[in-house]
N, C-alpha and C positions, 0 to 999 in steps of 0.2 A: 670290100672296096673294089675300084674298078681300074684299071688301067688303059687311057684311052692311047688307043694305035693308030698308026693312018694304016693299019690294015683290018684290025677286027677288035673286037674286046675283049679283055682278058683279065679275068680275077683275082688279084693281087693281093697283099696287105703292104706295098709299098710306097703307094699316095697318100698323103692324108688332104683332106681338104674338109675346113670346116663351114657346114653347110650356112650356108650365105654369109658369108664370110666375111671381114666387117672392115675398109679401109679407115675409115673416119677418126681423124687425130681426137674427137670428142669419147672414141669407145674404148682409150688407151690410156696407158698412163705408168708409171715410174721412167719415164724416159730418161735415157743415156747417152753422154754422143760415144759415138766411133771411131778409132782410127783408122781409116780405107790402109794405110800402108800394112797396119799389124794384122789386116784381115786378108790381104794380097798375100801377105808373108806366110800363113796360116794355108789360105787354098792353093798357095805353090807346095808346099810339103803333103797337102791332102793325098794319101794311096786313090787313085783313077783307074779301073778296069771297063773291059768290057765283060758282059755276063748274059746268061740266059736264067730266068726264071727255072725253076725245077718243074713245074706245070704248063710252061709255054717251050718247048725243050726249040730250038733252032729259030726262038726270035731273038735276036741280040739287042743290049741295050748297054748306056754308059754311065758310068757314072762315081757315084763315091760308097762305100756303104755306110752304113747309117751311124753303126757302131763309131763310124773312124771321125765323121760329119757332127755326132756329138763330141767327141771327145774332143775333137780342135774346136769348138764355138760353145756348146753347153746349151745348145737351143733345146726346145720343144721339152723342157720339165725333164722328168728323168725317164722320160722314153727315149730308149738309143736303138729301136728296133726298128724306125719310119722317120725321114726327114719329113717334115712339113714342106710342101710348095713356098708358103709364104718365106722360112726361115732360109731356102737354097734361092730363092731369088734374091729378100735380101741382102745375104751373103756376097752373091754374083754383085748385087747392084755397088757396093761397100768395094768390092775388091778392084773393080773398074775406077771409081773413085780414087783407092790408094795407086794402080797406075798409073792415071793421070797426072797425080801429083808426083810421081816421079817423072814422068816424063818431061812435063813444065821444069823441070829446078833447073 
């Protein structure tokens, strides 16, 4: 897998991106809704570092790890090794949501 930089490219296994990748509410299905607040509540407790790859040693990057990222949402099956793009944006889009609605109350 690849990790794109605004500096160079770098070989990861921390992306995943499934190739062409499918938004279309037609290619999905057991849907659930969401609480934005329980998910707000969830990415405020998330462990946040910053880190270097072990192979890119002095690029720094942020974020969650993957292990902590499944274990608060339970995305991406039972790989706790790589967040999916689609499931960290989700995530982000759902927790915005939850504080919005507290800020309206």
């Amino acid at each position: 897998m690849l990790e794109i930089s605004h500096r160079h490219w770098a070989p990861t296994s921390a992306v995943m991106v499934k190739p062409g990748g499918n938004s279309d509410r037609n290619a999905k299905e057991s849907f659930r809704t969401v609480e934005g607040k329980l998910i707000l509540e969830k990415v405020a407790s998330l462990p946040m570092s910053e880190w270097d790859y072990k192979d890119t040693p002095g690029i720094r990057h942020l974020g969650p790890m993957a292990q902590d990222f499944h274990a608060a949402f339970g995305l991406n099956g039972s790989d706790d090794r790589h967040i999916s793009v689609v499931d960290e944006g989700g995530v982000a889009l759902a927790a915005i949501q939850g504080l919005n609605e507290k800020v309206e109350v």
